[in-house]
KEKE-3310 file (N, C-alpha, C; in steps of 0.2 Angstrom, whole numbers, plus 5000, padded with zeros to 4 digits):
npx = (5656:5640:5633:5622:5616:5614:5609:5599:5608:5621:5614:5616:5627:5635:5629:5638:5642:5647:5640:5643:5638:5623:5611:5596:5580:5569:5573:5568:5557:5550:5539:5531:5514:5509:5521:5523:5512:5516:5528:5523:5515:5521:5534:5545:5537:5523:5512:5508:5497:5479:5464:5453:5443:5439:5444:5459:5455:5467:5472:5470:5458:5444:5427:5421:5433:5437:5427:5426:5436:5433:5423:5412:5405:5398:5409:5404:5399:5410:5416:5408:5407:5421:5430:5441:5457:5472:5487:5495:5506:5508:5516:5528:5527:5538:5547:5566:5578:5592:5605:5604:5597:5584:5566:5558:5545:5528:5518:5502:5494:5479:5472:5459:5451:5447:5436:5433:5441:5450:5460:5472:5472:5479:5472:5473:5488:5497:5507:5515)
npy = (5504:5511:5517:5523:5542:5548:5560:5575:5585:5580:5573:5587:5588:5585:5593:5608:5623:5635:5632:5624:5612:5609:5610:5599:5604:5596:5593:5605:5604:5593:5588:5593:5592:5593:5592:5578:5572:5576:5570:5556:5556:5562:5554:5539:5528:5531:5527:5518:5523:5522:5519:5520:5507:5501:5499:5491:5479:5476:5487:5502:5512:5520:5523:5533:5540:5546:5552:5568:5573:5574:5584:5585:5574:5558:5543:5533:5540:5547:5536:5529:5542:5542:5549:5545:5540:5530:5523:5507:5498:5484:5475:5477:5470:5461:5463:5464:5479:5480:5487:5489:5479:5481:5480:5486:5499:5495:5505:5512:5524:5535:5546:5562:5567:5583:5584:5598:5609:5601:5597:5587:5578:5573:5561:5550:5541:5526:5517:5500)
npz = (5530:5532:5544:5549:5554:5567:5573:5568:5564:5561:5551:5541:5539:5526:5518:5511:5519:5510:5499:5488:5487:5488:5497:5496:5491:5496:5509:5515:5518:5524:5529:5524:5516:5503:5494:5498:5492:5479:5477:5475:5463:5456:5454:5457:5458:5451:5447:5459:5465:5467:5465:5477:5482:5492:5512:5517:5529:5539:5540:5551:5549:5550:5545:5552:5558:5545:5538:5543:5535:5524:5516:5520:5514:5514:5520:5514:5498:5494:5491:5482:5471:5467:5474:5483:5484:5483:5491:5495:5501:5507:5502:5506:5518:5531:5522:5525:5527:5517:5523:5535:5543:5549:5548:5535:5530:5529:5520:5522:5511:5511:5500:5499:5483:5478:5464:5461:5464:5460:5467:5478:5491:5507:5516:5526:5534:5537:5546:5544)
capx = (5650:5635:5629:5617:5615:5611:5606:5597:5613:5625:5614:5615:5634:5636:5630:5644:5641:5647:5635:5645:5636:5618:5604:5592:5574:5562:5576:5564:5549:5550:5532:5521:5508:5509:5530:5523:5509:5520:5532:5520:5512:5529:5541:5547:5531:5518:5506:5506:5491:5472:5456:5450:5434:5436:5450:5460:5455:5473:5473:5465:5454:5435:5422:5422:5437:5439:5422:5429:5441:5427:5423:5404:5404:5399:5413:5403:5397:5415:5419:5405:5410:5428:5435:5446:5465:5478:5493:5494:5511:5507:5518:5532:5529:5542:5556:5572:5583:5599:5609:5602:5593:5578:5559:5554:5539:5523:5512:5496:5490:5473:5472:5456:5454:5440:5436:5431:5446:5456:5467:5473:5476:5483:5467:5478:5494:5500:5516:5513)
capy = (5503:5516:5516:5528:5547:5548:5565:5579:5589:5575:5573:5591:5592:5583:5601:5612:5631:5637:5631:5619:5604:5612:5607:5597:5609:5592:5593:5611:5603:5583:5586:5595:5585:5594:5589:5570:5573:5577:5564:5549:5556:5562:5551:5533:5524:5537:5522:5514:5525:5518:5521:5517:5505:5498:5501:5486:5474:5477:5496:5505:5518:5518:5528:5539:5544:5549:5557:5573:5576:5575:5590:5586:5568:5551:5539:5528:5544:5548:5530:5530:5547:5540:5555:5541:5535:5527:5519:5501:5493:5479:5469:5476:5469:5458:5463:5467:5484:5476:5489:5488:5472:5483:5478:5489:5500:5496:5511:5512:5531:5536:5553:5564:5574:5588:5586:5604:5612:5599:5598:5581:5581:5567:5559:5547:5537:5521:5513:5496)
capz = (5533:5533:5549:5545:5556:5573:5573:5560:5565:5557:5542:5538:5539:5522:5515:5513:5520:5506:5494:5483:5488:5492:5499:5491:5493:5500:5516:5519:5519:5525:5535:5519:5514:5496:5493:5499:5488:5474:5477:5473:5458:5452:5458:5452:5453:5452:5446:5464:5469:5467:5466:5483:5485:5500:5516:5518:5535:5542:5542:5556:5547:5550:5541:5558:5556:5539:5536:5545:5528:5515:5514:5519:5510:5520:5515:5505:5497:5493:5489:5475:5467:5465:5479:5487:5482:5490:5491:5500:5502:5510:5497:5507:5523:5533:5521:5528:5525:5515:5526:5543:5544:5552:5544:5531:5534:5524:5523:5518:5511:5510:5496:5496:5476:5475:5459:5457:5465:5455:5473:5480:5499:5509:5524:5534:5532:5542:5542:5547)
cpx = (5646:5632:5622:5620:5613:5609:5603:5604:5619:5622:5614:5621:5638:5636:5633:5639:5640:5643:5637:5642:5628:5612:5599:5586:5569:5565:5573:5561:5548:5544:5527:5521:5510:5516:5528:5521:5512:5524:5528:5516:5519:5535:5541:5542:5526:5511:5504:5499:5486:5468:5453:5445:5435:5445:5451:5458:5461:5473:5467:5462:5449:5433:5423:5427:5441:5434:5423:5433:5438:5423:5414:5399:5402:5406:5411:5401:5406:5417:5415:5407:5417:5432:5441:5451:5468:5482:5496:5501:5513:5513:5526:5535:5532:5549:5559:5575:5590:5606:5609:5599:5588:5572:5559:5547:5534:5520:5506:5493:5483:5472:5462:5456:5447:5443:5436:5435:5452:5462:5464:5474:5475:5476:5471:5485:5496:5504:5515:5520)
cpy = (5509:5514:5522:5536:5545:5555:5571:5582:5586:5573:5577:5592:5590:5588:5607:5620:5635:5637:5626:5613:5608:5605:5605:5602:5603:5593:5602:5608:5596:5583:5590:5591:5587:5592:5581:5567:5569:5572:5557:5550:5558:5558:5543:5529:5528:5531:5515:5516:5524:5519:5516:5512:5501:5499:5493:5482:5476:5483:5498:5511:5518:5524:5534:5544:5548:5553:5564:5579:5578:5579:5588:5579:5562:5548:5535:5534:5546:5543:5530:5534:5545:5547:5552:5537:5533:5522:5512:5498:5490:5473:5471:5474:5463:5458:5468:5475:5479:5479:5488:5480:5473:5480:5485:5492:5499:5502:5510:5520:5532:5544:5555:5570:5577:5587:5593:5609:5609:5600:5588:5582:5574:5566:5557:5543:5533:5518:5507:5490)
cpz = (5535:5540:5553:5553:5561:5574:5566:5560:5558:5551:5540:5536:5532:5516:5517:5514:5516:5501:5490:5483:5491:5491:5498:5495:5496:5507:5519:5520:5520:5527:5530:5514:5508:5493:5493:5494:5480:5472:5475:5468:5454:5450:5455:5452:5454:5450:5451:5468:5462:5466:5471:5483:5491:5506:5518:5528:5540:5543:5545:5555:5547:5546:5546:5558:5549:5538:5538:5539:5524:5513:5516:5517:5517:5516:5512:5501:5491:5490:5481:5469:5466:5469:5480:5485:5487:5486:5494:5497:5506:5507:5502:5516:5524:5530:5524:5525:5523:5522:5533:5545:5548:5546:5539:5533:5526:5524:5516:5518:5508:5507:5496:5488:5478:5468:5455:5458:5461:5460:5476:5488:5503:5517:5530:5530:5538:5540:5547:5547)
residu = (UNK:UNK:UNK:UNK:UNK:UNK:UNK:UNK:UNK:UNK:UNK:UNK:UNK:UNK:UNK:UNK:UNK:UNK:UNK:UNK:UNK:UNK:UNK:UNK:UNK:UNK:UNK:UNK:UNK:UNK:UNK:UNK:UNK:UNK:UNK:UNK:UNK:UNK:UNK:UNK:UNK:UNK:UNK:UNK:UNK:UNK:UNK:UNK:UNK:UNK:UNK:UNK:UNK:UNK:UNK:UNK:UNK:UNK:UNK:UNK:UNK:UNK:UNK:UNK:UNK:UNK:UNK:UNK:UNK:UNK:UNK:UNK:UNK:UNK:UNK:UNK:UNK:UNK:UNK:UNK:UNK:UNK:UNK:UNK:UNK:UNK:UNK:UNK:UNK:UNK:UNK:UNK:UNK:UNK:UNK:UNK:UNK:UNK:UNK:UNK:UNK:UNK:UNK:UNK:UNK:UNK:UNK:UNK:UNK:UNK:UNK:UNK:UNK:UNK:UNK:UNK:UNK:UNK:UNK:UNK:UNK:UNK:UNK:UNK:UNK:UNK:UNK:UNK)
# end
């Protein structure tokens, strides 16, 4: 029975010193945006993100607090231009972990793209 890690310490010990078992490269960078990025446009369902037009009801992100990202844009300005993606996995709320029997986290991500720089960068994210 996996009873998962209780410290970063104990998940690291699985990677031998020596190298033979090395350390996957996302365990450097668990907290940059552009590896998360990367992971959801790459990664098994890359056609879960959206063209934004409206921020769901349940998720706590106002125009106030987004406007600050946009580089100068209002967010219906932003929302018009098609600037605003996102990821909403609401469909995964209230299921269980098979292993833990803890909730599952839904999150909802909110992606701004400059068009002109051809760059994507992460606004907010909630886990609900």
């Amino acid at each position: 029975v996996n009873e998962g890690w209780k410290t970063e310490d104990e998940r690291l010990l699985i990677f031998s010193p020596d190298g033979t078992i090395k350390r996957p490269t996302f365990l450097f960078n668990e907290l940059d945006d552009n590896l998360f990025i990367h992971q959801r446009l790459a990664g098994c369902y890359p056609t879960a993100i959206k063209l934004c037009k409206e921020i769901p009801t349940d998720v706590n992100m106002t125009p106030e607090l987004i406007e600050p990202f946009l580089e100068g844009l209002s967010f219906q300005e932003a929302m018009q231009k098609d600037h605003l993606f996102c990821v909403d996995h609401k469909i995964m709320q209230g299921i269980r972990s098979v292993c833990t029997g803890n909730e599952m986290p839904a999150p909802f991500c909110l992606f701004y793209i400059d068009r002109l720089r051809k760059h994507i960068k992460i606004i907010a994210i909630q886990l609900t």
